[in-house]
C-alpha positions as CSV (number, residue, x, y, z in Angstrom):
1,X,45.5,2.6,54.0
2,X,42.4,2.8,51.7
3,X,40.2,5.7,51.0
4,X,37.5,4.2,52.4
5,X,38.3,2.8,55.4
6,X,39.5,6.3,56.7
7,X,35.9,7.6,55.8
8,X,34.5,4.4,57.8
9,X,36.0,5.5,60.7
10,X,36.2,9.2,60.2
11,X,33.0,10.3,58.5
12,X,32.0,14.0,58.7
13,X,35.1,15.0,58.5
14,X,36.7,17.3,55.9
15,X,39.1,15.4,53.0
16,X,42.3,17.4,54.3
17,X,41.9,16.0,57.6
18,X,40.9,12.2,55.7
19,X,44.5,13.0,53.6
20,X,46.6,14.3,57.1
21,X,45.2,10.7,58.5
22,X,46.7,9.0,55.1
23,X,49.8,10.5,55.0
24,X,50.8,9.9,58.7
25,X,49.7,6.6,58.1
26,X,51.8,6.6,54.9
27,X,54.8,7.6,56.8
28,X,54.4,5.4,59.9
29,X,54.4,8.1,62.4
30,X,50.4,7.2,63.7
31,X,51.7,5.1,66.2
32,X,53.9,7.2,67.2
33,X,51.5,9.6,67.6
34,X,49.6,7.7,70.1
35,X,52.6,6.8,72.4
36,X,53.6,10.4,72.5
37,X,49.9,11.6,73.6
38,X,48.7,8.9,75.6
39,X,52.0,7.6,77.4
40,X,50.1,5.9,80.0
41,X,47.0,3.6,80.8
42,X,44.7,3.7,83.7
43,X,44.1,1.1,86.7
44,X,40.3,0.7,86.2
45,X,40.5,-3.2,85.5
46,X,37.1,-4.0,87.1
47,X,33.7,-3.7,87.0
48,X,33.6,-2.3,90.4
49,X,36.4,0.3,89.9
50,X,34.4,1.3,86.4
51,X,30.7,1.5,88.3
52,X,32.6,4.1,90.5
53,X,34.3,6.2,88.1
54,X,31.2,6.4,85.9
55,X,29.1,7.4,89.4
56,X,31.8,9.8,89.9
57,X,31.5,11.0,86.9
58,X,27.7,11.6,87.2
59,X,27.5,12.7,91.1
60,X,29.2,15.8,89.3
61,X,27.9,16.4,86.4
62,X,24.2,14.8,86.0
63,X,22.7,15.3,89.8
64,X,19.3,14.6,88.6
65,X,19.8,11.7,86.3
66,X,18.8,8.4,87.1
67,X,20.4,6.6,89.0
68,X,22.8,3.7,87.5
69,X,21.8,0.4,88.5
70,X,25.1,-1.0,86.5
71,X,28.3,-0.7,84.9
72,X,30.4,-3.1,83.2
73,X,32.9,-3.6,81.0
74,X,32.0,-5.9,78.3
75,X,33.6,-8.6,76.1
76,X,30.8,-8.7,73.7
77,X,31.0,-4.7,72.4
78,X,33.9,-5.1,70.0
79,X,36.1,-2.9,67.2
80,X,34.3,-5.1,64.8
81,X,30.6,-5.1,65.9
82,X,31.6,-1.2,65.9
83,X,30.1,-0.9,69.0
84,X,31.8,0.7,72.0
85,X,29.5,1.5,74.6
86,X,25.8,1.1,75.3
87,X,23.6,2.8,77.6
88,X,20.6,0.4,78.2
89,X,16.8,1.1,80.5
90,X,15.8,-2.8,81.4
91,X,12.2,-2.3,81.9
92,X,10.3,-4.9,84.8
93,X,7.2,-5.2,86.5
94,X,7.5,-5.3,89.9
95,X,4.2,-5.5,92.4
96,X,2.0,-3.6,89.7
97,X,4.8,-1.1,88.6
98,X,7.2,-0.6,86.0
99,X,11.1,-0.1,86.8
100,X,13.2,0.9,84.6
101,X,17.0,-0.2,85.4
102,X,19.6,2.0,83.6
103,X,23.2,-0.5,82.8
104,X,26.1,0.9,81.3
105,X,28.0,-1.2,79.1
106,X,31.8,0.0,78.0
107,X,33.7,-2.6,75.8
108,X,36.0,-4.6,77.2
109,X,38.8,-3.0,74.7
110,X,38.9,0.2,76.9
111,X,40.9,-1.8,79.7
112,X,43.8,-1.2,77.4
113,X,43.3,2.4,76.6
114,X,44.8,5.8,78.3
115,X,42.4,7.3,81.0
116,X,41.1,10.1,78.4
117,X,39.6,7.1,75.8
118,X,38.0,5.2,78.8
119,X,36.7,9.1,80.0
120,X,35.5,9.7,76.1
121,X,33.2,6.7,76.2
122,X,32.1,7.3,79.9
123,X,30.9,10.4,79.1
124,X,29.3,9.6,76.0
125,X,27.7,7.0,77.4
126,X,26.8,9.0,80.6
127,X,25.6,12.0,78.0
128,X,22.8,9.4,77.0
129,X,21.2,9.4,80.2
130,X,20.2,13.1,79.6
131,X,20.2,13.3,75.8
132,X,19.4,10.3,73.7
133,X,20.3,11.8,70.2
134,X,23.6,12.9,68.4
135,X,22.4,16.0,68.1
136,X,23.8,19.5,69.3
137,X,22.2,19.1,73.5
138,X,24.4,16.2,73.4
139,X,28.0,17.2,72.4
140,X,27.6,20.2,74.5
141,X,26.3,17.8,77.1
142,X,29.6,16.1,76.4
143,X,32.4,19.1,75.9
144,X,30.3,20.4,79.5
145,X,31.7,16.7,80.9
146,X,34.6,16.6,79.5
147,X,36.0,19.8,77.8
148,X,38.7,18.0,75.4
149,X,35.9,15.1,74.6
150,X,36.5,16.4,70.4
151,X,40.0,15.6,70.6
152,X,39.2,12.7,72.3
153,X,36.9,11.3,70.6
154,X,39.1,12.0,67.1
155,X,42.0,10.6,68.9
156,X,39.8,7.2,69.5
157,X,38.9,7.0,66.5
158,X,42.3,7.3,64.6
159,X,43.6,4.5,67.3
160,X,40.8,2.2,66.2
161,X,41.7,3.0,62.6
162,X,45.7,2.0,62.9
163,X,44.4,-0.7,65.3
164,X,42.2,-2.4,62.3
165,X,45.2,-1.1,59.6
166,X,47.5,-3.1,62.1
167,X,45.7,-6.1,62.2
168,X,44.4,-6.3,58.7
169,X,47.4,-4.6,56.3
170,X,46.2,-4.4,52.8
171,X,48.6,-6.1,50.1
172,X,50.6,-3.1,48.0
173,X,48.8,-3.4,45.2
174,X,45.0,-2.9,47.4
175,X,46.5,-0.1,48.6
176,X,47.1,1.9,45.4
177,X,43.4,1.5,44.2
């Protein structure tokens, strides 16, 4: 695994954390990693079930935000567009006023996740609604969601990682420059 793909998917953080990722890599145990951590998958499948979670989700959490018109899971947000989720406002006159309608889009990838990777990108996404930035309001926006939404998101990220590793493995010889 190449230097710079770890950094693609885990900028900001430190080298010995970058070299940890490499050398699990390196010894084939990342996989293993994930199967011992997140055994299990979840049985939100539709667009339906996923409108309620994330309304669950903000009935406790975000009273007064606005209210979510929709939720989806879509096939468009992808690993390689490196784009996950997206929290939209659809803005329309109607009878001399403007609406705003707040969607929720959550890739269609998450299907295939444990419940704590579909919950990371729920409340991220949710987060938006109150704070648009990545700034410090939002990840303690996020940690107040979701207390383990670090880890989480970490964990996501390395799964993405071997997931592209997995799909695209570098020749030997790549891998030594």
């Amino acid at each position: 695994m190449s230097l710079p793909l770890i950094q693609q998917y885990l900028p900001g953080y430190p080298a010995h954390v970058q070299a940890q990722v490499a050398q699990l890599h390196a010894r084939g145990k990342l996989g293993h990693y994930f199967k011992q951590r997140y055994p299990q998958g979840h049985a939100i499948q539709s667009d339906k079930a996923l409108y309620e979670f994330c309304n669950g989700l903000k009935q406790r959490y975000l009273k007064n935000a606005p209210l979510l018109d929709k939720v989806y899971f879509d096939n468009q947000l992808t690993i390689e567009r490196q784009t996950l989720g997206l929290n939209t406002a659809i803005s329309r006159v109607q009878g001399g006023k403007l609406k705003a309608k707040k969607e929720i889009r959550i890739s269609s990838f998450f299907k295939t996740t444990s419940l704590e990777f579909l919950t990371m990108i729920v409340v991220h996404e949710l987060a938006h609604l109150k704070e648009r930035n990545h700034d410090k309001a939002f990840y303690q926006l996020c940690l107040h969601m979701e207390p383990d939404y670090m880890q989480y998101e970490f964990d996501c990220r390395l799964y993405l990682l071997s997931l592209v590793v997995d799909k695209h493995p570098a020749s030997p010889a790549a891998q030594l420059g």
